[in-house]
Structure formats: structure tokens, C-alpha cells
C-alpha positions as CSV (number, residue, x, y, z in Angstrom):
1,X,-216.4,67.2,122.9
2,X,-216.1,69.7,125.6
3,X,-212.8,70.6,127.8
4,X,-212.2,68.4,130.3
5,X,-209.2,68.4,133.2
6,X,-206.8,65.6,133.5
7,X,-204.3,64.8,136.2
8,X,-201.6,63.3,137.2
9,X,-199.2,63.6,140.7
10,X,-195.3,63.2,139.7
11,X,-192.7,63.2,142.6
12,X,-189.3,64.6,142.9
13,X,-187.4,67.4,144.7
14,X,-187.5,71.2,145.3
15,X,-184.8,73.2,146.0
16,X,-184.0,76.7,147.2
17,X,-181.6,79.3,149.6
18,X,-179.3,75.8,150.0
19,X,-182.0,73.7,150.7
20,X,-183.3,70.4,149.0
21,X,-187.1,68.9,150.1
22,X,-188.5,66.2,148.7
23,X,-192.3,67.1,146.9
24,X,-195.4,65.9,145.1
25,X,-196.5,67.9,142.5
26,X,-199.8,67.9,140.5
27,X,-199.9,67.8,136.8
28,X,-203.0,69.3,135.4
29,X,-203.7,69.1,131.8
30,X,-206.6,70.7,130.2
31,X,-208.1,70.2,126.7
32,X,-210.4,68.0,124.6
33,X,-209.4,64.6,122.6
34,X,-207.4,67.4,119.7
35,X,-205.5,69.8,122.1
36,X,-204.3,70.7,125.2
37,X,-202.4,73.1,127.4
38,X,-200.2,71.9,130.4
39,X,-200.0,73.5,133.5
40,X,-196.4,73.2,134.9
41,X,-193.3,70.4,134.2
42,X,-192.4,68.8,136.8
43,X,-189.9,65.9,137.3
44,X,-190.8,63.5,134.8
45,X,-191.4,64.3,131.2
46,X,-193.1,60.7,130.5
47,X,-195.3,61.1,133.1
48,X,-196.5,64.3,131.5
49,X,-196.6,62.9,128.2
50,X,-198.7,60.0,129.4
51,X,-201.5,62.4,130.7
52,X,-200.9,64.4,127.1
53,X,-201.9,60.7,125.2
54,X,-201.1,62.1,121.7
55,X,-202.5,65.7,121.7
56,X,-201.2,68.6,120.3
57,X,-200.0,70.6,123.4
58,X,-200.3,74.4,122.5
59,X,-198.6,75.7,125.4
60,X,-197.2,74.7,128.5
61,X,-198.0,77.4,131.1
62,X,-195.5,78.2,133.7
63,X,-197.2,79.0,137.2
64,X,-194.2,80.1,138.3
65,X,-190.8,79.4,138.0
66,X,-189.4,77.2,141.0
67,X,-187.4,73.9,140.0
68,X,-190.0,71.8,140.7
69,X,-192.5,73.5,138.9
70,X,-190.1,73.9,135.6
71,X,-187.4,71.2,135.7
72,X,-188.1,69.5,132.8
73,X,-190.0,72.6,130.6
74,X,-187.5,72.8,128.6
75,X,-187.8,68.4,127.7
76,X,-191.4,68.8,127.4
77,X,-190.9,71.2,124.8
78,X,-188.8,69.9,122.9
79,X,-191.0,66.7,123.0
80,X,-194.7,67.9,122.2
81,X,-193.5,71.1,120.4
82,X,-194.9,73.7,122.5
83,X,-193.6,76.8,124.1
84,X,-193.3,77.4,127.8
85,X,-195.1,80.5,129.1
86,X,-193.9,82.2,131.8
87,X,-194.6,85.6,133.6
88,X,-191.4,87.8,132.8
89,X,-190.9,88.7,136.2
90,X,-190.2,85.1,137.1
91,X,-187.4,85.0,134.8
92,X,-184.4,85.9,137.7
93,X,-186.2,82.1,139.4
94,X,-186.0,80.4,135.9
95,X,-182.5,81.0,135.4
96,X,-181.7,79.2,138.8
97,X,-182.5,75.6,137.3
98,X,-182.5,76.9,133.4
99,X,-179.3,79.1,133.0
100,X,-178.8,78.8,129.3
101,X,-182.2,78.3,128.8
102,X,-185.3,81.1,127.9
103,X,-188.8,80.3,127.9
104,X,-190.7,80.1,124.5
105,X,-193.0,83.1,125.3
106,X,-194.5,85.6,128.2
107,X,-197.5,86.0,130.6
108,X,-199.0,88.9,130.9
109,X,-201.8,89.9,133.6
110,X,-205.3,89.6,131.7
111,X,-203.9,87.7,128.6
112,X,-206.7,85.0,127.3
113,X,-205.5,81.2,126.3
114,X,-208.2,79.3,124.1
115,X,-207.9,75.7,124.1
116,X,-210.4,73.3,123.3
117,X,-212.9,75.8,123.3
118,X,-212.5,77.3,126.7
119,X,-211.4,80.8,127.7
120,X,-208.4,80.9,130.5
121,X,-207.6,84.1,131.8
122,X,-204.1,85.0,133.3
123,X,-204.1,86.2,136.7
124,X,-200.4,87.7,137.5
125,X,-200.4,86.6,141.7
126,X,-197.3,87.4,142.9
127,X,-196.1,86.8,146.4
128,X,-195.0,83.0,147.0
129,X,-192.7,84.1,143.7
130,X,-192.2,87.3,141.5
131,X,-194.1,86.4,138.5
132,X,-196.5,83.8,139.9
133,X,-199.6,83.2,137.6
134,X,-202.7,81.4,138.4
135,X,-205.7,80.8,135.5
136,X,-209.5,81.0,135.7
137,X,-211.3,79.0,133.4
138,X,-214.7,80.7,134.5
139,X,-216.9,78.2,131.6
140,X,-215.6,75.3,133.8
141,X,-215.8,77.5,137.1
142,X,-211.8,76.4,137.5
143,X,-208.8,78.3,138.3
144,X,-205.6,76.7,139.0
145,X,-203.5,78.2,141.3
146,X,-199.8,76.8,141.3
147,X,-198.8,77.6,144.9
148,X,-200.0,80.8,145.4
149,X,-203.2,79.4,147.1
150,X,-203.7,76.1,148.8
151,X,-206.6,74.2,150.9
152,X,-205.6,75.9,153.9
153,X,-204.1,78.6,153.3
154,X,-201.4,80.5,151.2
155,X,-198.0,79.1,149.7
156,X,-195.2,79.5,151.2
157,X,-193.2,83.0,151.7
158,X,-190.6,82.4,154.0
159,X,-187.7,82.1,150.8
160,X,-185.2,84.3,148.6
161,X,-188.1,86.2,145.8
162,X,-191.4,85.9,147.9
163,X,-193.3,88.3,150.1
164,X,-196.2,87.3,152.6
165,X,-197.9,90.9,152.3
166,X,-197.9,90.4,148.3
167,X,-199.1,87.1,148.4
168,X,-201.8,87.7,150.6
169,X,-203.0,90.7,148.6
170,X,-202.7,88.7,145.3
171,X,-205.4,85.8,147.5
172,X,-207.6,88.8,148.7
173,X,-207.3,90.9,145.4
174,X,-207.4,88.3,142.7
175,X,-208.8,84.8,143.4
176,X,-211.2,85.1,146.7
177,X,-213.0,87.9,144.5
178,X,-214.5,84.8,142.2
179,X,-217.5,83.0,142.6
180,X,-217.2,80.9,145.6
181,X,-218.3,77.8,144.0
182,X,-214.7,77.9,142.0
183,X,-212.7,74.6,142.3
184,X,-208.9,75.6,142.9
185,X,-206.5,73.1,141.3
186,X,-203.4,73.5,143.6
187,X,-199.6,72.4,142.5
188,X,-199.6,70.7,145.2
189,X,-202.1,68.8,147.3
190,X,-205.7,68.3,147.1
191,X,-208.1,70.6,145.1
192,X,-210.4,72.8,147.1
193,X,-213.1,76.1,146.4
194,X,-212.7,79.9,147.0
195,X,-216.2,79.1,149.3
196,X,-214.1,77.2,151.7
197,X,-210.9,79.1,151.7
198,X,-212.5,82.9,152.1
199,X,-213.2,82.7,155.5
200,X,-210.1,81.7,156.8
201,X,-208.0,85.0,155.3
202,X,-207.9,87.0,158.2
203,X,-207.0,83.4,160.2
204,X,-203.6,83.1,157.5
205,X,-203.0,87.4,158.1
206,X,-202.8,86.8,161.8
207,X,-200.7,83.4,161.4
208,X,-198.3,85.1,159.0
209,X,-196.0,82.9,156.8
């Protein structure tokens, strides 16, 4: 059986600089019926598990490293066995919500996953955090994006560790440089495709963050 994507939305809170919002996050899981990698851990272990049904999980891939991307990494390691990934750059906004903990292993900019057959290639995107990461999956014309790119526009950069000029040359550089008919998995928020984001960049440049 080929790859497919799974999803789920789990709610909960994000906080950072003193402040506290309430979020949805998306929970995308891709893999066959045998194995699977996770993208992100957000608020609720069982809710990840339930999307998981059973599979062996061989990695849980960190987009980046804000406490409602990673709260429960650590739980949802222990539970499926697998290691969170995460950019090393990313490790100062780990240590926020995990002090005493470390992530099971790194990303690196060009790195390869395989799971279930399918390629995914690291992309290091820095800007909305340090060590962001998104991952093209260019056999299922897929990239997910955490929150470094959004339908309408980029995430945000107005917070301690981010940077509106990096983030908007990690969007120019890295992800509106793929094949316009790419479907962009968000962490938050619906899903949209490089085609319809492109010609807005110089629309987000002159807004700013």
C-alpha cells in the first residue's frame, strides 16, 4: 500500500514572552498500514495515538520547538518508542517547556526520512523560530510546513527567537521555489499550495510581521 497522510486537529495552549493563547494545532501523520512518522506533539498524547492506530512510529519530527508544537514529545515517545527529531538550533526553545529533557536525535538541512516508501527531505526554515524545519515529500507533491508558512501568509515573528527578514527568506528561498501544484500541510489552519501563496510575497514583505 502506498503512503498516505492522516490527520487530526488537537487543541490546547501556546505560550511565550509571558503570554498564554489558546490554539488548534494540526496533527499530521504520514505512513502506510506498517509505519509512520509524526509530525509535531501537541497537547494530547491519545489523540496522537489514535491517528497512529497501532503502527510502528519511526520518528516523531519536531517542526520546531514551541510548547505547543512539543508539549507532549517527550509522552509520545515514551509511548510508541520513537525518537523526537529536532533541528539543533531549536534546542534554547525546547528547553523552555522540556528543561530536563533532550530530544532523541537532530535535523539537519537536506537530511532524507524514508517511511513507507516515500522520500521526505528536511528543509531547515528558520525565521518564525531558530531551527524551524519544514519536509517535502515531492512523490506525494506535499510539504508540511509547521508554522513557517501558512494560507496567507508567513508565521508569526513578532516573539523572543524569530526574525521577519529570515523567515521571509526561508518562504522565498526554500518552499515558493517548489512546484506550484505543492499542497502545504500547515500546523495550524487549513492546508493550501505554493501556486496560491507565491503571488502574495511581496503583499507579506510590505505588510511586515
Amino acid at each position: 500500500m502506498s503512503a498516505r497522510i492522516d490527520h487530526a486537529v488537537t487543541s490546547g495552549t501556546f505560550s511565550l514572552d509571558g503570554q498564554t493563547f489558546d490554539v488548534d494545532n494540526n496533527v499530521w501523520v504520514l505512513g502506510d498500514d506498517a509505519e509512520c512518522v509524526v509530525f509535531d506533539a501537541p497537547h494530547d498524547v491519545k489523540a496522537i495515538t489514535d491517528v497512529i492506530a497501532g503502527r510502528r512510529v519511526l520518528a516523531i519530527l519536531a517542526t520546531h520547538a514551541h510548547d505547543d508544537h512539543v508539549r507532549v514529545a517527550p509522552d509520545l515517545s515514551e509511548a510508541t518508542g520513537a525518537p523526537v527529531l529536532l533541528h539543533p538550533a531549536d534546542l534554547p526553545v525546547w528547553r523552555l517547556t522540556h528543561p530536563d529533557r533532550e530530544p532523541g536525535g537532530t535535523l539537519s538541512d537536506g537530511q532524507v526520512i524514508e517511511v513507507a516508501g516515500t522520500r521526505l527531505e528536511v528543509l531547515h526554515t528558520p525565521g518564525h523560530a531558530p531551527g524551524a524545519c519544514c519536509f517535502h515529500a515531492p512523490d506525494l507533491g506535499v510539504v508540511f510546513t509547521g508554522d513557517t508558512l501558512f494560507q496567507g501568509g508567513p508565521g508569526a515573528t513578532g516573539r523572543s527567537f524569530s526574525d521577519f527578514g529570515v523567515i521571509i527568506d526561508s518562504i522565498r528561498d526554500r518552499l515558493l521555489v517548489l512546484p506550484p501544484e505543492t499542497v502545504v500541510h500547515t500546523g495550524h489552519g487549513d492546508s493550501t499550495t505554493i501556486g496560491a501563496e507565491l503571488p502574495h510575497l511581496d503583499e507579506w514583505i510590505r505588510r511586515g510581521h
